[in-house]
C-alpha positions as CSV (number, residue, x, y, z in Angstrom):
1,X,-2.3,0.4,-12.2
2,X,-1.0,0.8,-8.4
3,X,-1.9,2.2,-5.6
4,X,-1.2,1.8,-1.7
5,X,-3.3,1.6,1.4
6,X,-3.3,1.8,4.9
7,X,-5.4,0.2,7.7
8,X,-5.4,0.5,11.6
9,X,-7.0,-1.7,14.4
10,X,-8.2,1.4,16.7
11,X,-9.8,3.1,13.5
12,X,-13.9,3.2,13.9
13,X,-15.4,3.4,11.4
14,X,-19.3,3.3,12.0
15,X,-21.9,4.4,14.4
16,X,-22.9,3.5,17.9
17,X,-25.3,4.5,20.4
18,X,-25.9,5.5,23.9
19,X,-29.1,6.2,26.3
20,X,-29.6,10.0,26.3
21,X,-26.8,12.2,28.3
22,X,-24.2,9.1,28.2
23,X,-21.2,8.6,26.5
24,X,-21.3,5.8,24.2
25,X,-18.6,3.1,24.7
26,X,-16.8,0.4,22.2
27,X,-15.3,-2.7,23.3
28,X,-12.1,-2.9,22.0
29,X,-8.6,-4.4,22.6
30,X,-6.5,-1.9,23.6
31,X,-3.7,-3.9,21.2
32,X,-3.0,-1.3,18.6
33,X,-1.7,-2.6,15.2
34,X,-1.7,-1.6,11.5
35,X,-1.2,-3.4,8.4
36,X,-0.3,-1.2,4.8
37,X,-0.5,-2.9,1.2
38,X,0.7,-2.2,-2.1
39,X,-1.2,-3.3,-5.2
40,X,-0.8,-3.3,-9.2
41,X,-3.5,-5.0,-11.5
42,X,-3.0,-5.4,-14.9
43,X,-5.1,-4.9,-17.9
44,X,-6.0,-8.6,-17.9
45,X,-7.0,-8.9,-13.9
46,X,-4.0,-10.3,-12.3
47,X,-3.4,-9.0,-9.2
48,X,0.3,-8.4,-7.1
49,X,0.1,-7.3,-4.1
50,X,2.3,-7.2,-1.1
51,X,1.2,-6.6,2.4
52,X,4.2,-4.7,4.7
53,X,4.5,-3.1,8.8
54,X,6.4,-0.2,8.2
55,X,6.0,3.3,6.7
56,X,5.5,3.5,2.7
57,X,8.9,4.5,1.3
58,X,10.9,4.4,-1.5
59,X,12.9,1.3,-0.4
60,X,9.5,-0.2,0.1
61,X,8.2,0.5,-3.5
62,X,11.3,-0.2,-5.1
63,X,11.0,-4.3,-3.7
64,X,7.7,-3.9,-4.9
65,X,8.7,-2.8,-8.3
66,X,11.8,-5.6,-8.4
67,X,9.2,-8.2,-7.6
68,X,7.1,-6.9,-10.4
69,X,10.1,-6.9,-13.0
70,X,11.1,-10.2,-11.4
71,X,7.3,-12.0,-11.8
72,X,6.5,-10.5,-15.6
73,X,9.3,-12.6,-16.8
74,X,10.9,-10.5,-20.0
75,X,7.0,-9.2,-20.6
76,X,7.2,-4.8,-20.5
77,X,5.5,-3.2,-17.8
78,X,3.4,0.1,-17.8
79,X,2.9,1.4,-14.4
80,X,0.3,3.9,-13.6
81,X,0.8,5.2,-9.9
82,X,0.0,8.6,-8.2
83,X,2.1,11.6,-6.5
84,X,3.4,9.5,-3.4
85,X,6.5,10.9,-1.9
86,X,7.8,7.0,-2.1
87,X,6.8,6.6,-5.9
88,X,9.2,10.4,-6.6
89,X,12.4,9.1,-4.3
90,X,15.6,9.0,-5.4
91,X,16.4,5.3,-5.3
92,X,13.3,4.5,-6.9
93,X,14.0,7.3,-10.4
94,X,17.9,5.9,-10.0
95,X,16.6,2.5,-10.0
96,X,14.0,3.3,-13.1
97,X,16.9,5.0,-15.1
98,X,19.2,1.6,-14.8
99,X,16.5,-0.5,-15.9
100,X,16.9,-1.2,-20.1
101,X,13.4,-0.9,-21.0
């Protein structure tokens, strides 16, 4: 099973408070940054994961996939993953075609 995710420093997740008829304020930074991961865990609890700066895209899954291929040593591979525009590109299927199963 994969899946991706997505985190950023200026997200806020939570609550605050402020006195009646003021705006709360949060301390922060002001350094924005984000970090994404990809992740696959198989049927016996080992994880792969690889943590990456830029967008999700196919080039970007397909490394993730090589490393995969690369890491299972000869063992198949069943992938479950969802809809993502990066999971449907075309160097990922062209890639996936090549590959003897």
């Amino acid at each position: 099973m994969e899946d991706e995710s997505g985190r950023r420093s200026d997200h806020t997740a939570g609550r605050t408070w402020a006195p009646v008829g003021q705006t709360p304020i949060t301390k922060a930074t002001g350094e924005r940054f984000r970090a994404n991961m990809i992740a696959a865990i198989s049927n016996t609890g080992t994880l792969r994961f690889r943590d990456f700066e830029e967008k999700f895209t196919g080039p970007v899954f397909l490394d993730f996939l090589k490393r995969l291929v690369r890491d299972a040593k000869g063992r198949k591979i069943m992938l479950i993953i969802d809809g993502h525009p990066a999971h449907r590109a075309r160097i990922v299927r062209g890639w996936s075609i090549s590959t003897p199963s």
